[in-house]
N, C-alpha and C positions, 0 to 999 in steps of 0.2 A: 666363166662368164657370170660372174654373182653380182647383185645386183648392189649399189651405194644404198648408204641406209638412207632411210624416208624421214619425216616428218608422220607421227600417228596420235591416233586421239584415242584416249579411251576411252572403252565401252565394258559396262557390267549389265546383268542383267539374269537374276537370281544367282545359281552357283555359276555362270558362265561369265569369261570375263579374257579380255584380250586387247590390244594394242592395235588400230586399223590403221594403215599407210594413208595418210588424207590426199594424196593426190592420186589415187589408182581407181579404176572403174570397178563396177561389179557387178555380177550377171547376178539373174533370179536365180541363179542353180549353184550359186556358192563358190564360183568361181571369181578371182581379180585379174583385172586385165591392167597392164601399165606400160607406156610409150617406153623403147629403148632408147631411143634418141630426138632430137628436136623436128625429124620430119613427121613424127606420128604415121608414120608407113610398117613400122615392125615390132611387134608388143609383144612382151614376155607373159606366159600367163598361166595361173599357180590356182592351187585348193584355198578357200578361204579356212580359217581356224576353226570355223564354225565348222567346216564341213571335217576336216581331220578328224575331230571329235565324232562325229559321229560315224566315222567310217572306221575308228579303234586305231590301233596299231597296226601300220601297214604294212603290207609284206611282199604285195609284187606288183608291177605294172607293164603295161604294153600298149608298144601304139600300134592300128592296121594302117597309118598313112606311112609314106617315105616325105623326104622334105623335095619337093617342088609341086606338088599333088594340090590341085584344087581341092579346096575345103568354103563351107558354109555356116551360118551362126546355124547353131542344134543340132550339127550331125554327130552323128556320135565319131571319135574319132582311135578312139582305147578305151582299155578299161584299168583299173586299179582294184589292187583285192585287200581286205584288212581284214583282222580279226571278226568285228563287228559284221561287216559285209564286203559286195561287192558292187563296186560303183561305175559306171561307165563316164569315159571322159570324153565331154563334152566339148564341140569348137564354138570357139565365143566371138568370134570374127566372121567376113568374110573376106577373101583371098588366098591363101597359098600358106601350107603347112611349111615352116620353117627347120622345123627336126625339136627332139625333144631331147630335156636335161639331160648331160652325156653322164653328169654325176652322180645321178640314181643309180645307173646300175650296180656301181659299189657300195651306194649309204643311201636304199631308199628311205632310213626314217629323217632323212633333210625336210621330205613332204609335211613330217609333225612337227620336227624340231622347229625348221626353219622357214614355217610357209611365204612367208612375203618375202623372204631372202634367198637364199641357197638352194629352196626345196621347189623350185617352181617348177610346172609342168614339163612346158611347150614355148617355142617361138611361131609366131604368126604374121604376114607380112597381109598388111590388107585393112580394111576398116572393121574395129568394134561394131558389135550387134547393137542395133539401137536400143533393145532391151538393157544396155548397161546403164546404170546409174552411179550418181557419186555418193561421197560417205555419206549424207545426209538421208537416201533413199534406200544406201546398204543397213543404215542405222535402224531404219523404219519396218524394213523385211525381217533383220533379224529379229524385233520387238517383237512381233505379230508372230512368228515363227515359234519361238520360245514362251511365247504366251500359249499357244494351240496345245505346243508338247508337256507344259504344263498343267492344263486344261485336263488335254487326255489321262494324265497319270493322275490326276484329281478325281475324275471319271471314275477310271481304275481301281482305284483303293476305297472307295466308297462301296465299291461292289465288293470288294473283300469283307 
């Protein structure tokens, strides 16, 4: 179930730099949420690139729901482990847990390769968290985001 390719816009922003699907939503926590079909009842929903990176090369994931499970925007609902760290996976909807990518379990680096495609989390049947935004407000979080961790390592080296 891989997703047809999008329409993206690019974004750079110092060494950071990727391709955003322009018609997919986007939570504060770095995740993309996008309609499977024309009812907007059940949404595929994946790490954003930004987030890959900083979660390193991955290496295991799990979910504690089964698919018919009530779920809510923020619970945690899995987690994922990478080199770098360990992240928990967040629902970005509310409504009912759909099951998650069947194709991870044999090739979880689709999460880094292919985030907007192949590598997506989770299905979710039910309404986006009003907290999503579109690329124009994912545009503005990452800015601010990568300004901070710039910030801080500017910080950092000064003290050096």
């Amino acid at each position: 179930m891989n997703p047809e390719p999008r329409k993206t816009d690019f974004y750079k922003r110092s060494s950071f730099v990727t391709h955003l699907p322009t018609d997919y939503l986007y939570s504060p926590s770095h995740f993309w949420i996008a309609p499977i079909d024309e009812s907007r009842e059940r949404w595929r929903v994946g790490f954003t690139k930004f987030a890959t990176r900083m979660l390193g090369e991955i290496v295991d994931h799990q979910f504690e729901k089964q698919a018919g499970d009530a779920v809510a925007s923020g619970e945690i609902i899995g987690n994922i482990e990478g080199f770098k760290a360990i992240s928990d996976i967040y629902c970005v909807a509310d409504g009912k847990f759909a099951g998650g990518n069947p194709d991870l379990r044999s090739d979880i680096e689709l999460v880094s390769k292919d985030p907007y495609g192949a590598g997506w989390l989770y299905l979710v049947e039910g309404k986006p968290d009003a907290r999503c935004g579109d690329l124009a407000s994912y545009r503005h979080l990452l800015d601010s985001t990568i300004d901070r961790i710039l910030e801080k390592q500017k910080a950092e080296d000064e003290l050096l």
